[in-house]
C-alpha positions in Angstrom: 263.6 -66.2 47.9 260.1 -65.7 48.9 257.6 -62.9 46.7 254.6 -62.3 49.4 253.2 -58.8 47.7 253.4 -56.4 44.9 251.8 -52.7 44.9 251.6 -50.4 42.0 250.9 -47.1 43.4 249.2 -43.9 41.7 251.7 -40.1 42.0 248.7 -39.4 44.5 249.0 -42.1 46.9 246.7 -44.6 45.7 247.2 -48.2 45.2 246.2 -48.7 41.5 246.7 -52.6 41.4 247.9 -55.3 44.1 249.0 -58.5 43.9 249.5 -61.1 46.6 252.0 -64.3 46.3 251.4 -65.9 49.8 248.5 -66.4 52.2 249.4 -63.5 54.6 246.3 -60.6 54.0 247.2 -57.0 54.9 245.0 -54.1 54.1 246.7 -53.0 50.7 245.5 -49.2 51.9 247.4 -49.5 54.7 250.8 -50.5 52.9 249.9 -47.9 50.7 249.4 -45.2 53.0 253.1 -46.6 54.7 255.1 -46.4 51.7 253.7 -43.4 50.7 255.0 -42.0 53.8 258.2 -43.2 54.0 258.8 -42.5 50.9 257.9 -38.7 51.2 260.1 -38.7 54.3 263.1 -40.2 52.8 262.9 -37.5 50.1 262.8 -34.7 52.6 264.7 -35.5 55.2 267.8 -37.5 53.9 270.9 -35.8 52.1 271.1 -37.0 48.8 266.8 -36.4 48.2 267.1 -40.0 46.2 263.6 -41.3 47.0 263.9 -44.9 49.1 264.8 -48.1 47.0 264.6 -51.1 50.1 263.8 -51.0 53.4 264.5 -54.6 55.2 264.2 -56.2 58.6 266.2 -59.4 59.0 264.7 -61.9 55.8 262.1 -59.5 55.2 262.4 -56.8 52.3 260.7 -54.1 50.4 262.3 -53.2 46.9 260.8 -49.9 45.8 260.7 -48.1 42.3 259.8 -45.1 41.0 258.6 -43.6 37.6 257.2 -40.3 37.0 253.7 -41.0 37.6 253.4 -44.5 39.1 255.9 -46.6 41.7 256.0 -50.1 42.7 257.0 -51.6 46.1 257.6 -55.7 46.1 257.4 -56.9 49.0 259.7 -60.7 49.7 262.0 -62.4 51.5 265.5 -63.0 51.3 269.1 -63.6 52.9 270.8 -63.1 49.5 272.1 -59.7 48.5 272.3 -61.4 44.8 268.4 -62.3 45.2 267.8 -58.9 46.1 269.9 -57.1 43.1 267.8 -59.4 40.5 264.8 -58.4 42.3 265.8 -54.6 42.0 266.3 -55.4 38.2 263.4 -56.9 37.8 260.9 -54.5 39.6 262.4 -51.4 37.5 261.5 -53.4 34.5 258.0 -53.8 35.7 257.2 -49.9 36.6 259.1 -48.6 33.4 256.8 -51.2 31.3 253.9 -50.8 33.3 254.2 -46.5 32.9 254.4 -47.5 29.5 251.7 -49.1 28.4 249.3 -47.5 30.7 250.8 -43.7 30.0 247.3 -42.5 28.0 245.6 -43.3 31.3 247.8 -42.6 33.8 248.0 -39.0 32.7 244.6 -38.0 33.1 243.8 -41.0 35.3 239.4 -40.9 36.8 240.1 -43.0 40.0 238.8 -46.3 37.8 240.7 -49.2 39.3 239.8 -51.3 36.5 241.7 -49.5 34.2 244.1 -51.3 35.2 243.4 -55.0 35.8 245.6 -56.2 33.1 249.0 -54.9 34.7 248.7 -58.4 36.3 249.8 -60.2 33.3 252.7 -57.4 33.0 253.7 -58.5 36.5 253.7 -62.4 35.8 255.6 -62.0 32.7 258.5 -60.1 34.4 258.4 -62.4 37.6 257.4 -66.0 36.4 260.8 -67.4 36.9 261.0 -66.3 40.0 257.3 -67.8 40.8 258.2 -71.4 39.1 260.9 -71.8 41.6 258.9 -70.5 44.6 258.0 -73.6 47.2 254.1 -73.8 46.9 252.0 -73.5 50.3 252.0 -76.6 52.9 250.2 -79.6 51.9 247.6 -78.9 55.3 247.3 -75.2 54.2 246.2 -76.1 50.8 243.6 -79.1 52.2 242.2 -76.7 54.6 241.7 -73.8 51.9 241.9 -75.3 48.4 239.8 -72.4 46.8 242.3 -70.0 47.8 245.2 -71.3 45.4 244.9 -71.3 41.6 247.6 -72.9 39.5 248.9 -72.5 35.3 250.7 -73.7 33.6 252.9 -72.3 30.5 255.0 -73.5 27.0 258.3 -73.6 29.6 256.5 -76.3 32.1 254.8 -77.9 29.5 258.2 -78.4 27.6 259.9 -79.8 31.0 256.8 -82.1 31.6 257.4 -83.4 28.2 261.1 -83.9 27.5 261.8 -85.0 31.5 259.1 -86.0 33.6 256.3 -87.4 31.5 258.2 -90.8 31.3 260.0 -90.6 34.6 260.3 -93.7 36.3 260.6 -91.9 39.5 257.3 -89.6 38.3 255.2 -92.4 37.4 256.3 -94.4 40.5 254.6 -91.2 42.4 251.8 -91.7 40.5 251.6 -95.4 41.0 250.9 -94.4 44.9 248.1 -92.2 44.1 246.2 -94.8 42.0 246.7 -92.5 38.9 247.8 -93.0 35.8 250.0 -90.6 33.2 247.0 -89.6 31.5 245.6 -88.0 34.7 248.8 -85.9 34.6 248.1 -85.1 30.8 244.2 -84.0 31.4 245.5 -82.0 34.2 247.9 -80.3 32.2 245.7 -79.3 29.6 242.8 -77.9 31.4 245.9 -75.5 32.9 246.9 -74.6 30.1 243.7 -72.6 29.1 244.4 -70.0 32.3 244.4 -70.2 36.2 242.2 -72.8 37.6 241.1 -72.8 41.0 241.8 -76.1 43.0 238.3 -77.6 43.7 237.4 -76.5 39.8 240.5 -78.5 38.5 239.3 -81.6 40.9 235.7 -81.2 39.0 237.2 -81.3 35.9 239.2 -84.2 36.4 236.6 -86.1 38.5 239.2 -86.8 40.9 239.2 -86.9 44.5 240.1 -83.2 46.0 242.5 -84.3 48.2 244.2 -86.2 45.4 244.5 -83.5 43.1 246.1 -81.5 45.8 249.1 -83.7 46.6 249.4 -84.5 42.3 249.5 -80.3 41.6 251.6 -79.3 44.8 254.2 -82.3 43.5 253.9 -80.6 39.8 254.8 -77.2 41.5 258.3 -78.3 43.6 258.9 -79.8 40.1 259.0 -76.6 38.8 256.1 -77.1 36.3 253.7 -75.3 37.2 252.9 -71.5 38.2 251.2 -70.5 41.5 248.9 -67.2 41.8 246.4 -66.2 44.1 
């Protein structure tokens, strides 16, 4: 499955936070101002007055949820109906938490979007699974614009790099053809571990070639190590 967007939206139409998985950029206002409208429709015209949970076109879906004064709409892709139930699971999750822990201001909310900048951390919690196992961007993409990918890492990859891959003859092999050694690996590791660095930062940090640091960090992700946000 592929997670391109999430939107956390206001009772009164406004998109209150947004986060973007992929590289495609849509006006948030405008997906906003569609689901919004939809959503009102559905409730009004259709029997049952349920509000809207997916709409979908071929791979493409949007799994919707509702609280009483926020909803969310995550926007991915998918062929399996399995991939889209966990998805439903997890997105209810995410709105019931996120209503929550941001009820006090919700409730008599001033139009401050920066109320609300830590609901990203809510929304990585609930989806980082999901993320690890994500394919990361084509290598070209990522040489052509390295500063618009940021990597982390957590205790989960850092256990896996540890028990399985650290001493991986296959791994180290790989590493063999980039001129580096393990302890490259480690030093990269460890300045993730501190929070999301940018691509062209992590190559500063390291002192190592860009383009190197690219192919070593996109290998770490299909490994399932690290975590991809952007």
């Amino acid at each position: 499955m592929d997670l391109y967007d999430i939107y956390v939206i206001y009772k009164g139409g406004q998109t209150i936070f947004h986060k973007n998985f992929s590289t495609v950029k849509v006006d948030p206002d405008l997906v906003t101002a569609f689901l919004t409208a939809v959503t009102n429709f559905s409730q009004e015209v259709l029997p049952t007055g349920d509000p809207l949970r997916i709409i979908e076109k071929g791979y493409s879906k949007i799994i919707m949820s509702y609280e009483a004064l926020i909803m969310s709409a995550l926007i991915c892709g998918s062929n399996n109906p399995e991939d889209v139930e966990q998805l439903k699971v997890r997105i209810d999750d995410i709105v019931k938490e996120l209503q929550a822990q941001y009820y006090p201001i919700l409730r008599n909310w001033g139009g401050k979007t920066s109320d609300f900048m830590g609901m990203g951390d809510v929304i990585d919690d609930h989806l980082k699974d999901i993320l690890r196992i994500a394919l990361p961007p084509p290598l070209e993409l990522m040489f052509s614009t390295p500063d618009k990918f940021t990597f982390t890492i957590d205790e989960r990859g850092l256990n896996l790099y540890n028990s399985y891959l650290r001493n991986n003859k296959g791994f180290n092999a790989f590493l063999g053809k980039l001129g580096l050694e393990i302890s490259w690996v480690d030093r990269a590791l460890n300045a993730l571990r501190s929070g999301k660095v940018g691509l062209p930062d992590l190559a500063n940090k390291l002192g190592l070639d860009l383009q190197i640091t690219i192919v070593l960090i996109r290998d770490l992700k299909l490994r399932g190590l690290l975590l991809m946000a952007l």
